[in-house]
C-alpha positions in Angstrom: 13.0 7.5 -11.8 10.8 5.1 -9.8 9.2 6.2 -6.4 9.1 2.8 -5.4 11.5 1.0 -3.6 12.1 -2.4 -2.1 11.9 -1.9 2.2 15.5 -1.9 3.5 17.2 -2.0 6.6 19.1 1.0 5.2 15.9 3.5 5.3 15.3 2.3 9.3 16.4 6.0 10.2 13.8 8.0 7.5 11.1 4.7 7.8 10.8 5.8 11.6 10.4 9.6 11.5 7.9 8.7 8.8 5.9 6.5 11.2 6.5 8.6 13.9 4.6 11.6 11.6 1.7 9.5 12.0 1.5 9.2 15.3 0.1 6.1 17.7 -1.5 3.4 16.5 -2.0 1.2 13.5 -0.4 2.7 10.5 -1.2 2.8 6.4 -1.5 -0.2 5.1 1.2 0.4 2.8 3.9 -0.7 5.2 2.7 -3.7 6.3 3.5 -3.2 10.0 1.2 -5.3 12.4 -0.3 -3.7 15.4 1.8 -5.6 18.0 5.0 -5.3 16.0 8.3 -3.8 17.3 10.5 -2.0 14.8 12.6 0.2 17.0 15.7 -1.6 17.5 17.7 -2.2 14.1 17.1 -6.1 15.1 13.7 -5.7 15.3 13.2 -3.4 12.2 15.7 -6.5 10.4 12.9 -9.0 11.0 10.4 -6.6 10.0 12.0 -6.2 6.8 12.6 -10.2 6.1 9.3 -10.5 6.7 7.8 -8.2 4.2 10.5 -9.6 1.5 9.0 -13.2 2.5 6.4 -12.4 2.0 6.9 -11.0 -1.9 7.9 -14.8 -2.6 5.6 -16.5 -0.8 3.0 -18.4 -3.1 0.4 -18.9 -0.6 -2.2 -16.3 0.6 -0.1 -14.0 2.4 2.3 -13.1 -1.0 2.3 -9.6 -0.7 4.5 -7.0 -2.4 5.5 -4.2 -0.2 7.5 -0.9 -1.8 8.0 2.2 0.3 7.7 5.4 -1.6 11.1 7.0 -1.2 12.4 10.4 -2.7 15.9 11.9 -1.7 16.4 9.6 1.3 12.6 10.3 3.1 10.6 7.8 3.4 6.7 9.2 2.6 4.7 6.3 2.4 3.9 2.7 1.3 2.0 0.7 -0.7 1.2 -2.9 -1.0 0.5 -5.5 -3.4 -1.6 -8.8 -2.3 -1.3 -11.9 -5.3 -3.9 -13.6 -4.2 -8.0 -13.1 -3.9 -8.7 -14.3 -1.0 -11.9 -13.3 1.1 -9.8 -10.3 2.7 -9.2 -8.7 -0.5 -12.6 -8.7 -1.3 -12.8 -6.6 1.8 -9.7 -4.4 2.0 -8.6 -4.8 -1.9 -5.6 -5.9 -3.6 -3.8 -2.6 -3.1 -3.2 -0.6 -0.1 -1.4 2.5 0.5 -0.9 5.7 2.2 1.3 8.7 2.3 2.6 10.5 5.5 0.5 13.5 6.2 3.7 15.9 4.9 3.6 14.0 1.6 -0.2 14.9 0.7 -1.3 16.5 -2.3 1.9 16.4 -4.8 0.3 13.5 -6.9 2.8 10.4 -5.0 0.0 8.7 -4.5 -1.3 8.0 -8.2 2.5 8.0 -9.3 3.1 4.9 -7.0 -0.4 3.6 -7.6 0.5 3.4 -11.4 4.1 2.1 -10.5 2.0 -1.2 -8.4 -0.3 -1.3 -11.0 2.6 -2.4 -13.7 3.9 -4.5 -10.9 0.6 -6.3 -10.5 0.2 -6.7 -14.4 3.7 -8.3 -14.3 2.5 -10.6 -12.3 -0.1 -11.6 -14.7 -3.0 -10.4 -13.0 -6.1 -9.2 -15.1 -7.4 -6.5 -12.5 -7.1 -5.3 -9.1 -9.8 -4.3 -6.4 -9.0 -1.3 -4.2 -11.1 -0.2 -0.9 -11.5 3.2 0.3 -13.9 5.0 2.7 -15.8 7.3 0.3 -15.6 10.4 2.4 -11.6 9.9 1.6 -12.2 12.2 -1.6 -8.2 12.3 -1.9 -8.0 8.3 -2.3 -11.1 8.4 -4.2 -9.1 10.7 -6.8 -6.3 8.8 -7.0 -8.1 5.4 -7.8 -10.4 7.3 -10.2 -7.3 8.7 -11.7 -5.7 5.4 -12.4 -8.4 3.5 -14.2 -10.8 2.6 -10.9 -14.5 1.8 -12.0 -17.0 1.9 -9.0 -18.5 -1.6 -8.5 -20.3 -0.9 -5.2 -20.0 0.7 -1.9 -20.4 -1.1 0.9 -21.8 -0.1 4.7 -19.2 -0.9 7.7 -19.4 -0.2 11.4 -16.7 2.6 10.7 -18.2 4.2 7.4 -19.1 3.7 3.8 -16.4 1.9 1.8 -16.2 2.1 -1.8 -14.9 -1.2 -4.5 -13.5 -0.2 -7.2 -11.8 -2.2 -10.3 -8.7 -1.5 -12.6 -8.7 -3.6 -15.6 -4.7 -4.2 -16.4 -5.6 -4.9 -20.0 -6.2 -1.3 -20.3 -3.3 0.0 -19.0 
């Protein structure tokens, strides 16, 4: 049974206690949620949702596939799929995700890595580049446990950052 699911007004309820476990602030990238966005109010959290499914059929450089990571009704995390290489996924990688802090450590993140991995290898990509802040030893595992190949790590005002590759051929 996939862990992946399309975002859906339906989840509103179990996507907000999950963003509320977070706490303040930005959140994983796997949602997609901008920093000034509103997604209280079931109108606001609609919009929310049309954008993200706008943005899986957009052809331009914000396509994106979003899927929440959903097991009986909770809402744990998110991951996202960008189409295009474009000079921010050079940065930040084709894939982003994250888990709720409850959700750590049960393998859900390499399960819905290797769910967006078929996903992006449907779409007829050849590879994917992923980001992660070396000291993040769980991500680091995860990517490594998929397929991810080191390319280089890179020095940012907020730490070291490793690049990693997935060849889809192999997979």
């Amino acid at each position: 049974m996939s862990l992946l699911v399309r975002p859906s007004t339906t989840l509103h309820a179990a996507w907000l206690e999950a963003y509320e476990e977070w706490g303040g602030g930005l959140h994983e990238d796997g949602f997609g949620l901008r920093e000034a966005e509103e997604v209280g109010s079931p109108e606001a959290f609609s919009a929310f949702v049309n954008r993200l499914r706008a943005q899986e059929a957009s052809a331009g450089d914000d396509g994106c596939t979003f899927r929440w990571i959903v097991q009986a009704g909770k809402v744990l995390g998110g991951i996202a799929l960008r189409h295009e290489s474009t000079p921010d996924v050079d940065v930040i990688g084709h894939v982003g995700y994250g888990l709720r802090p409850s959700a750590r450590g049960r393998g859900l993140a390499v399960a819905a890595l290797q769910e967006m991995l078929a996903v992006a290898k449907a779409r007829s990509m050849n590879r994917v580049l992923l980001a992660c802040f070396v000291d993040n030893i769980a991500s680091v595992k995860t990517i490594e446990r998929c397929g991810g190949v080191l390319d280089s790590i890179v020095a940012t005002s907020q730490g070291e950052v490793g690049r990693y590759t997935i060849k889809l051929s192999q997979l």
